[in-house]
C-alpha positions as CSV (number, residue, x, y, z in Angstrom):
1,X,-19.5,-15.0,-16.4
2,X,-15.9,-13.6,-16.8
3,X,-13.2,-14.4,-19.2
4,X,-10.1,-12.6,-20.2
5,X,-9.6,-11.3,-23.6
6,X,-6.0,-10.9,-25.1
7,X,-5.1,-9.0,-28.5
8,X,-8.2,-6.6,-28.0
9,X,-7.9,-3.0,-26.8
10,X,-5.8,-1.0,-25.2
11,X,-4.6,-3.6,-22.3
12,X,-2.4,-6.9,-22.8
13,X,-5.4,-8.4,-20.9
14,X,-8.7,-7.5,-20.4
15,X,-11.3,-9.3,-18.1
16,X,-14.6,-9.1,-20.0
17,X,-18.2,-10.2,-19.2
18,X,-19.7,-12.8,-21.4
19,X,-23.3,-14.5,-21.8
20,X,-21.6,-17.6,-22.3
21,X,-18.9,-20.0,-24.1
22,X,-18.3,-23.2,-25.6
23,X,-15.1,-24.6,-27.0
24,X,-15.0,-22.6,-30.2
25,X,-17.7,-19.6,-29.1
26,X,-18.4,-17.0,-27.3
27,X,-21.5,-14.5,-26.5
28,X,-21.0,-11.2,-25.5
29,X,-23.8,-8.2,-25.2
30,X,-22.8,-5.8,-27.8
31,X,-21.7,-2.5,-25.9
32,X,-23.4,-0.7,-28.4
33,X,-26.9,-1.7,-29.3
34,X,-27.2,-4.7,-26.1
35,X,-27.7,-7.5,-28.5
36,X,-25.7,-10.2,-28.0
37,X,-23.2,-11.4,-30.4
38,X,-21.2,-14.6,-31.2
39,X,-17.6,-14.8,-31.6
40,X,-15.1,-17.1,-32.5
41,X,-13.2,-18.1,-28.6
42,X,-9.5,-17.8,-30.7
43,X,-9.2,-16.0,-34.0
44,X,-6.4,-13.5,-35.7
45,X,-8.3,-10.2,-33.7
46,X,-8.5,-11.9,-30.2
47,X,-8.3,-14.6,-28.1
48,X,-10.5,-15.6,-24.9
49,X,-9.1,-17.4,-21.7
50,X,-10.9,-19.0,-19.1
51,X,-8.1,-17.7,-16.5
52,X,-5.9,-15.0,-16.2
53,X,-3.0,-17.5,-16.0
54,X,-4.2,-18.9,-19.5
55,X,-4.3,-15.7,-21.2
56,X,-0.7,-14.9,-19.5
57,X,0.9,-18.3,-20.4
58,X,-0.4,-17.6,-24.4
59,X,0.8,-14.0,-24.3
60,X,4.4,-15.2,-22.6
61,X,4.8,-17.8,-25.3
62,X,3.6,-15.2,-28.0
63,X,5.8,-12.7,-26.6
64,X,9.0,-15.5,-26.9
65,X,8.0,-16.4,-30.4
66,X,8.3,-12.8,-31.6
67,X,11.6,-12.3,-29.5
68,X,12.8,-15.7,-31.3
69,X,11.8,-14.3,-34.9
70,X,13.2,-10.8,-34.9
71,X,16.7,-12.5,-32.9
72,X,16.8,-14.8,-36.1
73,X,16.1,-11.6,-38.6
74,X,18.3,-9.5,-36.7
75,X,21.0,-11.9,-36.9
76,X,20.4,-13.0,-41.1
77,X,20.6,-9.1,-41.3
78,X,24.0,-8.5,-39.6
79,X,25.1,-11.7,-42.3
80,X,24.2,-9.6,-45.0
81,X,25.7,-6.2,-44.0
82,X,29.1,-8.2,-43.1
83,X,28.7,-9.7,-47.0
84,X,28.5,-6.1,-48.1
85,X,31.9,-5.0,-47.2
86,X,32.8,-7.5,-50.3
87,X,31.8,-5.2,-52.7
């Protein structure tokens, strides 16, 4: 069965094969030696989604989040380079 890995690799998303899934696990074959190996379904190295519209929604949101932070930084920054000119 498919899924579609995000946070993995060289794409955004990747459709990958996989033995099988639960909520929290999945089973992929191990590219290098066949055996299969379990994975956590969501964890800091990767994600997996059912659909490619899942993995698009979490990477959109992701994506907004980051946008969001540096805005916020950017904008705490220019504060602090405007205080400068005090000195």
């Amino acid at each position: 069965m498919k899924l579609y890995r995000t946070g993995y690799g060289r794409e955004l998303i990747e459709e990958v094969e996989v033995e099988k899934h639960n909520e929290k696990t999945v089973w992929m074959k191990n590219t290098y030696n066949g055996e299969i190996n379990r994975r956590a379904k969501h964890s800091n190295y990767d994600d997996f989604w059912s659909t490619i519209g899942e993995a698009k929604q979490y990477l959109e949101g992701k994506f907004n989040r980051q946008i969001s932070r540096l805005k916020k930084d950017l904008s705490t920054t220019e504060g602090l380079l405007k205080d400068l000119k005090k000195y």
